[in-house]
N, C-alpha and C positions, 0 to 999 in steps of 0.2 A: 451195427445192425440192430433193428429195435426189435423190443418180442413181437411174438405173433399174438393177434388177437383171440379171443375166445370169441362163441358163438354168445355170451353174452353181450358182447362189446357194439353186438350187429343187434339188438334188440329194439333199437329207432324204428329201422325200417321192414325190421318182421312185424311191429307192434301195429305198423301203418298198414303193412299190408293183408295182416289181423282184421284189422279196421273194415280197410276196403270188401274184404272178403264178404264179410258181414253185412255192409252197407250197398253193396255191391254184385254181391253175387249172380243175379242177375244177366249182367253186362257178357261181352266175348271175354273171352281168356284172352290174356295176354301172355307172352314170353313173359317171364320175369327173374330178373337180375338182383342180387345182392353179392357186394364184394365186401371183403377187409379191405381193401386202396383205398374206398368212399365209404366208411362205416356207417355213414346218416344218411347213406341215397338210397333209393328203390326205386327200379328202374321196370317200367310196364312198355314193352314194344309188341306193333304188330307187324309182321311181315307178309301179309296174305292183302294187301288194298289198306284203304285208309277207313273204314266202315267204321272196324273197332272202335281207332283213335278218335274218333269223330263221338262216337255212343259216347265213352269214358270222358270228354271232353266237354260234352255238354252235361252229364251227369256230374263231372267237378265243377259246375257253373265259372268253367273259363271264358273269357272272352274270347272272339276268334282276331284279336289285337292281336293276342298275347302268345301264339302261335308263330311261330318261324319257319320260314321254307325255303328249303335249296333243292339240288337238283344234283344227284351223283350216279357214279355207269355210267359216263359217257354221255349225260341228258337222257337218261333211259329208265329212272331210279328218282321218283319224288319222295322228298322226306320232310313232315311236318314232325315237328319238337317243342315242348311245354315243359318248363319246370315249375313247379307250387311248392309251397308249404303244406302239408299232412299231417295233421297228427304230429308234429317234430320233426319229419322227417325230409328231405329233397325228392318229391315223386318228381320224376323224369320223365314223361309220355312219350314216345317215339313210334311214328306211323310212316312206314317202306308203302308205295304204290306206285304199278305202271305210270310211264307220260303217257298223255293220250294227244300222240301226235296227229294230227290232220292229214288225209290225204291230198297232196295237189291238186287243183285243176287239172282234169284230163286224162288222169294217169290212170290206172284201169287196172 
């Protein structure tokens, strides 16, 4: 079993998201994740629509290429995802929002 990290060892992505804070502060809040498993990830999710992820998205001047989407819930649960470089770090974007399924023809 290997040791455990110190809170020094996660300084990538506090340092990034130091960064962000500062360059950033501005934007929606995001959820945000730092584990010991990923010491050099920072992980910024929204779970309330895609608005956030979309603001934070163009403010990291991503392309909307470079964006990924699936669909989970049973098709009920769209999820766009971006990974970048930071500051050194893996920022991880993740944006949860309803599908916005169509009503039939007819149906009332």
């Amino acid at each position: 079993m290997s040791a455990a990290l110190s809170l020094d060892d996660l300084s990538v992505p506090l340092r990034a998201l130091r960064l962000l804070t500062a360059d950033f502060g501005h934007l929606p809040a995001p959820h945000v994740h730092v584990s010991p498993i990923y010491p050099n990830r920072l992980e910024l999710s929204f779970h309330s629509g895609l608005a956030g992820f979309e603001a934070w998205r163009e403010a990291l001047d991503v392309a909307p290429d470079a964006v990924t989407y699936t669909v989970q819930r049973d098709g009920r649960t769209q999820v766009l995802r971006m990974v970048v470089d930071y500051a050194g770090a893996e920022l991880e974007l993740i944006g949860y929002g309803d599908v916005c399924v169509p009503v039939p023809v007819g149906a009332a």
